[in-house]
Backbone as JSON Lines, residues from 0, in Angstrom:
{"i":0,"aa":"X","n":[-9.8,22.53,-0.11],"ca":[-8.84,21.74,-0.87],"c":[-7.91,20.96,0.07]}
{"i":1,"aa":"X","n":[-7.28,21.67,0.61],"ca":[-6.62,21.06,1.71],"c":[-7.71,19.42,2.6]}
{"i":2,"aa":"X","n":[-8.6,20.24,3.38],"ca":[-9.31,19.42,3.68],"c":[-9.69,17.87,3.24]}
{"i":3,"aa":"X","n":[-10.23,18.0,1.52],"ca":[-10.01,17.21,0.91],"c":[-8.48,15.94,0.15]}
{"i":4,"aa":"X","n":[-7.69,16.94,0.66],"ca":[-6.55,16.2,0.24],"c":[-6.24,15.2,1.67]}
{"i":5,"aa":"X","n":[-6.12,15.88,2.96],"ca":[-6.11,15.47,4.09],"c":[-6.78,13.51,4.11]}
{"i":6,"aa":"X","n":[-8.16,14.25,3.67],"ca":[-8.97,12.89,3.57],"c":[-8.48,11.95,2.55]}
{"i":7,"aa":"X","n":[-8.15,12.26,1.57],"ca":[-7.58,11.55,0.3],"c":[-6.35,10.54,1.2]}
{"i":8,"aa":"X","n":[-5.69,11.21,1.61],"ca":[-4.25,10.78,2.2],"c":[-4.4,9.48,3.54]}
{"i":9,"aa":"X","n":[-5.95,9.84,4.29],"ca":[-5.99,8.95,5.26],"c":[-6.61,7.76,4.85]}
{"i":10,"aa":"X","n":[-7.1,7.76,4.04],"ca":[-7.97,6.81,3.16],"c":[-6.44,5.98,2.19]}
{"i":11,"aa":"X","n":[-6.15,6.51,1.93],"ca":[-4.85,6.48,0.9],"c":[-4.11,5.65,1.65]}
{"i":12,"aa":"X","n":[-3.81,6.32,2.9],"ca":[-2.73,5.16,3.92],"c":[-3.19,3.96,4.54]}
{"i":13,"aa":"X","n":[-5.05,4.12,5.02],"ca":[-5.64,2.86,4.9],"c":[-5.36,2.02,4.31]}
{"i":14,"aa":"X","n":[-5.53,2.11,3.18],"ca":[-5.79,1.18,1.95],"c":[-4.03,-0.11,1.62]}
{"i":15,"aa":"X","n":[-3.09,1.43,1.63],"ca":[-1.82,0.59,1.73],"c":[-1.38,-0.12,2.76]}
{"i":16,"aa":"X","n":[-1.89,-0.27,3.98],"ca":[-1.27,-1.0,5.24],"c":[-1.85,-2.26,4.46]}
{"i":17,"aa":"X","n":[-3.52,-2.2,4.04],"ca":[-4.13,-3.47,3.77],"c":[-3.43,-4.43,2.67]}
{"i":18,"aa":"X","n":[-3.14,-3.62,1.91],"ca":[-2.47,-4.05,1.01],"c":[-0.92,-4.31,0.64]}
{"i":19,"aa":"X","n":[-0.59,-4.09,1.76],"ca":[1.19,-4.52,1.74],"c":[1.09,-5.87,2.77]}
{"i":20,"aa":"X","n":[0.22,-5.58,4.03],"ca":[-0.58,-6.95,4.71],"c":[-0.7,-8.27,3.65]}
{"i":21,"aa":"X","n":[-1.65,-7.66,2.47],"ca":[-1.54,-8.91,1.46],"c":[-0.64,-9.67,0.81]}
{"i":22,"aa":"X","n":[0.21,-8.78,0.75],"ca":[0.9,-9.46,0.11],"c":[1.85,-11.01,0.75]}
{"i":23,"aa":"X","n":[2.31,-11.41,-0.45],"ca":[2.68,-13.0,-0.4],"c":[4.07,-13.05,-0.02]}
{"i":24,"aa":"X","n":[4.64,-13.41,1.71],"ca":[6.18,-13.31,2.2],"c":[7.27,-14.06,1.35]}
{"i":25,"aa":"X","n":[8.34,-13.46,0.73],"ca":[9.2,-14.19,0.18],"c":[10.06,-14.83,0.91]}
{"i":26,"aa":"X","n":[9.54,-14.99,2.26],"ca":[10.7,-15.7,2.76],"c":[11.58,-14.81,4.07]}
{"i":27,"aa":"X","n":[11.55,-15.5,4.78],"ca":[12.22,-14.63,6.27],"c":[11.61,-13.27,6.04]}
{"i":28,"aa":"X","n":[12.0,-12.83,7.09],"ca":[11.87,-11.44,7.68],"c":[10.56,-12.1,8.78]}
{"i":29,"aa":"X","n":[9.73,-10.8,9.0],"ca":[8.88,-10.78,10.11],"c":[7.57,-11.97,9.24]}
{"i":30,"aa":"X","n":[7.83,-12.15,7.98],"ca":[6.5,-12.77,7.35],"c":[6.72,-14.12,8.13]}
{"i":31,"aa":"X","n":[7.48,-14.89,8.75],"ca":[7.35,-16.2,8.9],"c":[7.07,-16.6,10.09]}
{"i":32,"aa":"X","n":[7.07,-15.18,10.64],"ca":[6.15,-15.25,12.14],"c":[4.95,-15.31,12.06]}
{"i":33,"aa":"X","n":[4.2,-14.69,10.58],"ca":[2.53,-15.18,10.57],"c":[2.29,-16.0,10.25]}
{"i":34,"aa":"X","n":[3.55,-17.18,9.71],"ca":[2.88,-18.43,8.78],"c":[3.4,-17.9,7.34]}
{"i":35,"aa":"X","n":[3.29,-16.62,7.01],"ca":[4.38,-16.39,5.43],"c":[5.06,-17.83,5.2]}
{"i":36,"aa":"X","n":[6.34,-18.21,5.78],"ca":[6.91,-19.0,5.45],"c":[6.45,-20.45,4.86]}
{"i":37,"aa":"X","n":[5.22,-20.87,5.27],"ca":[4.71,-21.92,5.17],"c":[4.03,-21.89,3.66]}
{"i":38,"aa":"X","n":[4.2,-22.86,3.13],"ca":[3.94,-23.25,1.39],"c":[2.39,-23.65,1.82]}
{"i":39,"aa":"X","n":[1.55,-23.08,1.01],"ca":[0.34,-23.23,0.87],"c":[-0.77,-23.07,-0.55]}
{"i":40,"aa":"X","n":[-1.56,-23.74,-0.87],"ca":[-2.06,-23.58,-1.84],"c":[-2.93,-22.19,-2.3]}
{"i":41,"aa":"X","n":[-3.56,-22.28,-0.55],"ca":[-4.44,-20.66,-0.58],"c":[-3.91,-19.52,-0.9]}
{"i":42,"aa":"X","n":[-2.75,-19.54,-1.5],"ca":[-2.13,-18.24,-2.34],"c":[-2.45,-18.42,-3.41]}
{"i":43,"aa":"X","n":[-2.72,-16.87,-4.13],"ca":[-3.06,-16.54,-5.16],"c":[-2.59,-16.7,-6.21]}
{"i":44,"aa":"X","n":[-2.7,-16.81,-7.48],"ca":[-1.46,-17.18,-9.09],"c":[-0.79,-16.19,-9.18]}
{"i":45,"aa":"X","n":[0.29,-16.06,-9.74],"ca":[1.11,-15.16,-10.21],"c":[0.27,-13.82,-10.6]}
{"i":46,"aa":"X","n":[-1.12,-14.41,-11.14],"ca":[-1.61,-12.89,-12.07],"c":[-2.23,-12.35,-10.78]}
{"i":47,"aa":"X","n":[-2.61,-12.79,-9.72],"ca":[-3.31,-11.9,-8.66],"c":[-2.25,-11.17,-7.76]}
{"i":48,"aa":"X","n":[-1.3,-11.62,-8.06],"ca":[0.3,-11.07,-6.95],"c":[0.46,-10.15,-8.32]}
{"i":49,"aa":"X","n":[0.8,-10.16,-9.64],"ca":[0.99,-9.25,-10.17],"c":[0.19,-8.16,-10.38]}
{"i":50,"aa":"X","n":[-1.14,-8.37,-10.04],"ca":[-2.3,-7.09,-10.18],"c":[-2.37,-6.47,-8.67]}
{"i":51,"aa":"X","n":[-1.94,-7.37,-7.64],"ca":[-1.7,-6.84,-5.96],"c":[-0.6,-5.89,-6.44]}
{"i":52,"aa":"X","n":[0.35,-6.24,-7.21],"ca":[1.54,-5.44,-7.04],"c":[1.39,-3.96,-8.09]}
{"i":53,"aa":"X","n":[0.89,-4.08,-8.96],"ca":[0.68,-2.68,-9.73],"c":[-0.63,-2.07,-8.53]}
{"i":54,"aa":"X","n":[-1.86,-2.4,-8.37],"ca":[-3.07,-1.72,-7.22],"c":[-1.83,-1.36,-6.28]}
{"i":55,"aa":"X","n":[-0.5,-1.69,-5.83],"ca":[-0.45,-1.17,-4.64],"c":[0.7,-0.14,-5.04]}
{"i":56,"aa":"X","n":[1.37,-0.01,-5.79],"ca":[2.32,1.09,-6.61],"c":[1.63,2.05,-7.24]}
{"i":57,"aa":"X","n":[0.93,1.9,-7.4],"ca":[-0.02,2.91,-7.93],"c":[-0.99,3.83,-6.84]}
{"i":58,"aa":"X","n":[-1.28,3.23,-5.66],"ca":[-1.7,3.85,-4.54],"c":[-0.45,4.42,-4.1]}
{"i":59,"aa":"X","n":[0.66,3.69,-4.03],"ca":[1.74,4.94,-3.62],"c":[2.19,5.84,-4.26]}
{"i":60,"aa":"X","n":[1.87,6.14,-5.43],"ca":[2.35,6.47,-6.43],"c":[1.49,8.34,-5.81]}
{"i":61,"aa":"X","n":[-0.4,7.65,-5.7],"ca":[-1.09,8.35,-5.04],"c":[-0.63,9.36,-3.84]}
{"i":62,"aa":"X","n":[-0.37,8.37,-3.06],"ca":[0.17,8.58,-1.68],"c":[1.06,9.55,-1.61]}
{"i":63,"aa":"X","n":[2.41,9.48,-2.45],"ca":[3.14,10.45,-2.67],"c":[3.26,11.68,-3.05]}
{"i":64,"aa":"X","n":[2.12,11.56,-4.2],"ca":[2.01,13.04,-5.08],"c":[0.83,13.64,-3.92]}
{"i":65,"aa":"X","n":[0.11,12.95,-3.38],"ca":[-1.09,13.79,-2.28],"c":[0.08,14.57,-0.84]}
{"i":66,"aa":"X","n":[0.89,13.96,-0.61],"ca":[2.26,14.17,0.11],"c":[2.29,15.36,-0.3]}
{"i":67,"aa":"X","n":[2.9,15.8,-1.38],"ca":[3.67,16.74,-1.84],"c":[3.28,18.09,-1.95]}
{"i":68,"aa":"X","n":[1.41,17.61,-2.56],"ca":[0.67,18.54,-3.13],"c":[0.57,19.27,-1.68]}
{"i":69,"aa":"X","n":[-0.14,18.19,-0.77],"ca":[-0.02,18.71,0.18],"c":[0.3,19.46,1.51]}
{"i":70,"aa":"X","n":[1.71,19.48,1.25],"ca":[3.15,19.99,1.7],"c":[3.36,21.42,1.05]}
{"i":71,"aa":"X","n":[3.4,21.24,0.18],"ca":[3.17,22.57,-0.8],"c":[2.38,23.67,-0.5]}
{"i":72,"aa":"X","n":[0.73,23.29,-0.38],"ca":[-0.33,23.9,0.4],"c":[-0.25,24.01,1.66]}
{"i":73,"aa":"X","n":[0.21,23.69,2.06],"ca":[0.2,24.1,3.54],"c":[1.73,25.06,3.82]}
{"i":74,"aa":"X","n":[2.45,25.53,2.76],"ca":[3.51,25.97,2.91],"c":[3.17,27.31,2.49]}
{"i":75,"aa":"X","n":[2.55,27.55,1.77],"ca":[1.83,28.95,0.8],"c":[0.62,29.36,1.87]}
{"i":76,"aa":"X","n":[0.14,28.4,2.4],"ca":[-1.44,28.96,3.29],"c":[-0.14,29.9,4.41]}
């Protein structure tokens, strides 16, 4: 169980680097060092930033409760 959660979690944190990467810079911070800042068409509509944004709250959502569970288990082992 453990084992499996382990894997869940590295896969889990994969997934969110990729996906916080995606997302679309609002403006300053470190995004306008990649080009963020720059107005471009090759961004996605509102509905693909809004389905980026629930896929990636919902992996943390993941992320967190695999955290916990797994904190837990390893506190009782």
């Amino acid at each position: 169980m453990i084992a499996a959660l382990q894997v869940i979690l590295a896969i889990n944190s994969l997934l969110l680097i990729v996906l916080v990467l995606l997302h679309k810079g609002k403006g300053g911070g470190l995004s306008d060092l990649f080009g963020g800042g720059m107005s471009s068409s090759l961004g996605g509509s509102s509905v693909a930033e809004r389905n980026l944004d629930r896929i990636t709250i919902a992996l943390a959502l993941i992320w967190v409760t695999s955290i916990v569970v797994l904190g837990l288990l390893l506190k009782t082992a």
